[in-house]
ZAMARGU-4260 file (C-alpha; in steps of 0.2 Angstrom, whole numbers, plus 5000, padded with zeros to 4 digits):
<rodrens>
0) 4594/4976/4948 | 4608/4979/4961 | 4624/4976/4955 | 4632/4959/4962 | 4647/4962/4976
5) 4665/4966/4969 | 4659/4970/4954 | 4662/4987/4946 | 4647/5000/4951 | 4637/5005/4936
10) 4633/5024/4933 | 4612/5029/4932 | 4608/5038/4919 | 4605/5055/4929 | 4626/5053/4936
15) 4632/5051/4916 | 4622/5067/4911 | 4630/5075/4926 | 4646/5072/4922 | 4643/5077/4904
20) 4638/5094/4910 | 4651/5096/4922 | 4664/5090/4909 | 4657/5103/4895 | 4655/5118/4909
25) 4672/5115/4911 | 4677/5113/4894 | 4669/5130/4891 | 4677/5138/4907 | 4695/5132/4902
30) 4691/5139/4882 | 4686/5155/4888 | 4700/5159/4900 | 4713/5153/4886 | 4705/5165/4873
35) 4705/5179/4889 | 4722/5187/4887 | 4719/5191/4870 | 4702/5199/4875 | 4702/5209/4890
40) 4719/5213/4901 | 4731/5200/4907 | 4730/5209/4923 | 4712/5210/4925 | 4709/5190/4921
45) 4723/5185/4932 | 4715/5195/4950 | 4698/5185/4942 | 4708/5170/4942 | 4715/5173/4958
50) 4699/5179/4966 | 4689/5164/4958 | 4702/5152/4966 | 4698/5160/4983 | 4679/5162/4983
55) 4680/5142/4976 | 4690/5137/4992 | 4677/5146/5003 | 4663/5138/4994 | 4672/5119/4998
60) 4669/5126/5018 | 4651/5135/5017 | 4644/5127/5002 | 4648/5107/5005 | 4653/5110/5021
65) 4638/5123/5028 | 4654/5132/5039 | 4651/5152/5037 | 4669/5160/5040 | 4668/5177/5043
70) 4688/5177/5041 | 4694/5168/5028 | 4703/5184/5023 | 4716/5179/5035 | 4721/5166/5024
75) 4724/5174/5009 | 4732/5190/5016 | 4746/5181/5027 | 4749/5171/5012 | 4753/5186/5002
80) 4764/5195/5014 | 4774/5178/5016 | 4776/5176/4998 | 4780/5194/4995 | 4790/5193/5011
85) 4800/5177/5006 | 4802/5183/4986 | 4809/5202/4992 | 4820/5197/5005 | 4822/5181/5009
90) 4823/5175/5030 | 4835/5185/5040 | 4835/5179/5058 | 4851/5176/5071 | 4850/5158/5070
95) 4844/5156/5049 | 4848/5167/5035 | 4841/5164/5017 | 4841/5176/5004 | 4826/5180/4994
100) 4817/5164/4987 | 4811/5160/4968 | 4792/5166/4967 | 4786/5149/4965 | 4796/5142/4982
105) 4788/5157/4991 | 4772/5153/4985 | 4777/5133/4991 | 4782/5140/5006 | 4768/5154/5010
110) 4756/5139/5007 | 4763/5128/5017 | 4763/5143/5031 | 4742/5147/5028 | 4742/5128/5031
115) 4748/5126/5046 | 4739/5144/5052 | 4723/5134/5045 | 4725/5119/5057 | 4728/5131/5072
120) 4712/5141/5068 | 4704/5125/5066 | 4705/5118/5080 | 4700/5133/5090 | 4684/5138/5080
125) 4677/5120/5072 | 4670/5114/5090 | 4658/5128/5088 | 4644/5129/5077 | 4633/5143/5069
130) 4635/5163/5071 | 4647/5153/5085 | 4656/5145/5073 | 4655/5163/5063 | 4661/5177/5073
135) 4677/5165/5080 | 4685/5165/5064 | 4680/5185/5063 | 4689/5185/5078 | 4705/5176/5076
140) 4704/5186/5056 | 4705/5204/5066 | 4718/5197/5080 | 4728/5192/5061 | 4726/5209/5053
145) 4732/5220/5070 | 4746/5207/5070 | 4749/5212/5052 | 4747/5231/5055 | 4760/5232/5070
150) 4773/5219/5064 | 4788/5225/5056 | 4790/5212/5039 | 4777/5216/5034 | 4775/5235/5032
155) 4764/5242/5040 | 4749/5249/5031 | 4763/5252/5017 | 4763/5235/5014 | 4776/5225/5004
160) 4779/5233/4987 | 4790/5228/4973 | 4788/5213/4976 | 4798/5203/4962 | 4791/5189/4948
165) 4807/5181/4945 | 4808/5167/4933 | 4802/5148/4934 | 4815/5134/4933 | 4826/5147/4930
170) 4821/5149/4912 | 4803/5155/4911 | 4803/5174/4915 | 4788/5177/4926 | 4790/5197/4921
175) 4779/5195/4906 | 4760/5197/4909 | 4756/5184/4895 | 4768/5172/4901 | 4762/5174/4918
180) 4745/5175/4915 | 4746/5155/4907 | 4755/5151/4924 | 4743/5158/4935 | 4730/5149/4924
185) 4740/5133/4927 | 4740/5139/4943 | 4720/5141/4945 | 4716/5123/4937 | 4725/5116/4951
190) 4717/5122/4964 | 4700/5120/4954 | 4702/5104/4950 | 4707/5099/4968 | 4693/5106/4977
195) 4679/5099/4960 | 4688/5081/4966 | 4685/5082/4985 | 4668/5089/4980 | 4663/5070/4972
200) 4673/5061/4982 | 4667/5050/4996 | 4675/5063/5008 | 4662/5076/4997 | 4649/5064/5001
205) 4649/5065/5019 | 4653/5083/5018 | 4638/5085/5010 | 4630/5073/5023 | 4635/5083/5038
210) 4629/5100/5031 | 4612/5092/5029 | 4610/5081/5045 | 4625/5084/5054 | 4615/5074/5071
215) 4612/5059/5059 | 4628/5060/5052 | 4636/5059/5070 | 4623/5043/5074 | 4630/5033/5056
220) 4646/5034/5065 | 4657/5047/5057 | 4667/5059/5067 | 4660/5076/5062 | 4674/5087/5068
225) 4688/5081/5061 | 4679/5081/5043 | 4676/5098/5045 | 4691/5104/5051 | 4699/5094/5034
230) 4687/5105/5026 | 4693/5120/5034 | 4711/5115/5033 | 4709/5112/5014 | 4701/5127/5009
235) 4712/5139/5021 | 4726/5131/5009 | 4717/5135/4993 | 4714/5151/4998 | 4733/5153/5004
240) 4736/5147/4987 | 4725/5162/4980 | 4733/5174/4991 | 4750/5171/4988 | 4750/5171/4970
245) 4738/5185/4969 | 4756/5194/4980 | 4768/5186/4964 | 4755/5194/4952 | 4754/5212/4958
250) 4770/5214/4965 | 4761/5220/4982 | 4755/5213/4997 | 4744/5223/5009 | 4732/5226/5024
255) 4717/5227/5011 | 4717/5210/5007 | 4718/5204/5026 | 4704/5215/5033 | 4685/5210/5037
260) 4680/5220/5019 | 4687/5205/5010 | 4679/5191/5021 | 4663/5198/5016 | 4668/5202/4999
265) 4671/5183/4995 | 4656/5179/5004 | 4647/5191/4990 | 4656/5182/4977 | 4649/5165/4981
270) 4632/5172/4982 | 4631/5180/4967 | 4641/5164/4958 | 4627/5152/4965 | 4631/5144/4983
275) 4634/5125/4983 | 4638/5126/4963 | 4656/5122/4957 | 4657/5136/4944 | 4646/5150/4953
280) 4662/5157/4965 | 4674/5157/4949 | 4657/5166/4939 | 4655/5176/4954 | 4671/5184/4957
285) 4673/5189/4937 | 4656/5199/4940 | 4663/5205/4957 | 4680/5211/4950 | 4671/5219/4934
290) 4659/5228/4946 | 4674/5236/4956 | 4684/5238/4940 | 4672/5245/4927 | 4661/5257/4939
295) 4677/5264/4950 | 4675/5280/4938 | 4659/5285/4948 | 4670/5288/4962 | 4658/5289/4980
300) 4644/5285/4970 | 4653/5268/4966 | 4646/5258/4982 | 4628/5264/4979 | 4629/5259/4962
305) 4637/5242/4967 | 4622/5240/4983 | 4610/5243/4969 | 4617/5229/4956 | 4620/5218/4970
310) 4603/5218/4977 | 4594/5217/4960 | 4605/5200/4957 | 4600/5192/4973 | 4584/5196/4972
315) 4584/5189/4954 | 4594/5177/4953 | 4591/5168/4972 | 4601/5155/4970 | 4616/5164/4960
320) 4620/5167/4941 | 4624/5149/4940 | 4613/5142/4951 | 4599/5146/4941 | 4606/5141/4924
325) 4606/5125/4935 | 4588/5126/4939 | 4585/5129/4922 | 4593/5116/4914 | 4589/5103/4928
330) 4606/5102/4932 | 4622/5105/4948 | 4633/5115/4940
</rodrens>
């Protein structure tokens, strides 16, 4: 029986179980990184947290949105070196001086910056779709990362180093790793619950609609583009997000995390995590960054050892870690 106009819509009994499991997945996620820092090194859960954040934006544009990015890196690099930038030394130009910033303004500021970068990009590479669609953003991502080689804030292939924490409000000090780490956690829930709320909202919805049918999308009346480039917009700011904090974290901003490798490297993490899942990127980059950190002792053999894993997951698991304990408990995780 269909519910009578006005009145308040009624939940099916498939949309109540699926809330219940997205509300207990988070309820374990949130548990597990709480009980982390006493677990396994500050340091270590906080580039998972920060990486998680950053393979979750990119998910919100390939996963809902079905837009493959070959450059997101951009994103999270520039947002690091203006962060790092900002926190070290301030602005120093003939017609504005500032000296260096709190961390949490730089990071305001440094997202506010990959914002604006993202509505540019946009606007170039959303009329395009496909590979199309694909290698533009490569493009603009390498025209970023020469930019960031030659220019002279932001060091070269020396990067930005010592790159101060500061203190929050004043009070907080941001120098100790436990104190940190429950910020960058704060910091992590955010973004999380940001992108998990566009997910289900009606904006989701035609999201989702467009990735499916983007044609019959178009003939409902919805103007595909600029949903797509609020898609792209928001998840270059995510991943800004990411990026600048990860800079706050490790006192270091660099070419490494501006450069193709890490557009691909976040693509992994989402396939691994599950594609089109909400937890799979977060699960994805913890088993990305234990990867690199665990096996780095093998030295060369290292990326052999990494294809090997990597292949046997895919194959395995074809829909990602969590996409299958999806499948298997008849669920969207």
């Amino acid at each position: 029986m269909n519910d009578a106009p006005g009145s308040p819509s009624i939940l099916s009994r498939d949309e109540v179980w699926e809330a219940r499991y997205d509300r207990n997945a988070f309820v374990v996620m949130l548990v597990a990184f709480l009980a982390a820092p006493w677990l396994i090194y500050p340091q270590f859960v906080m580039q998972v947290l920060c990486f998680g954040l950053f393979a979750s934006a990119f998910n919100l544009l390939i996963g809902f949105g079905g837009l493959l990015s070959f450059g997101h890196a951009m994103f999270l690099g520039m947002a690091g070196y203006f962060a790092a930038y900002l926190a070290r030394s301030g602005v120093n130009l003939e017609w504005f001086r500032m000296g260096p910033v709190p961390a949490p303004l730089a990071i305001a500021l440094a997202v506010a910056a990959t914002t604006a970068l993202g509505v540019v990009t946009g606007l170039l590479a959303i009329k395009r779709q496909g590979i199309y669609f694909a290698m533009i953003t490569l493009a603009l991502a390498q025209m970023i990362y020469f930019f960031c080689l030659q220019a002279r804030f932001t060091g070269g292939e020396d990067g930005i180093q010592k790159v101060p924490r500061g203190h929050l409000f004043g009070i907080i000090d941001l120098g100790n790793d436990l104190t940190l780490y429950f910020v960058v956690l704060v910091v992590f829930l955010f973004g999380f619950l940001a992108i998990f709320r566009t997910i289900h909202s009606p904006f989701g919805q035609v999201l989702k609609a467009i990735r499916e049918n983007e044609p019959r999308a178009i003939s409902l009346g919805y103007k595909t583009e600029h949903y797509k480039l609020i898609a792209f917009v928001l998840s270059a700011t995510l991943a800004g997000l990411a990026g600048s904090t990860k800079a706050i974290v490790f006192q270091l901003a660099s070419l490494t995390d501006v450069n193709w490798p890490m557009s691909g490297e976040v693509v992994l993490m989402t396939l691994l995590g599950g594609l089109g899942t909400v937890f799979g990127p977060v699960a994805g980059a913890f088993i990305v960054i234990a990867l690199e950190s665990y096996l780095a002792q093998l030295g060369a053999w290292v990326t052999i050892v990494q294809g090997i894993i990597f292949a046997t997951c895919v194959l395995t698991f074809r829909r990602g870690v969590i996409g299958e304990i999806g499948r298997m408990l008849k669920r969207t995780l």
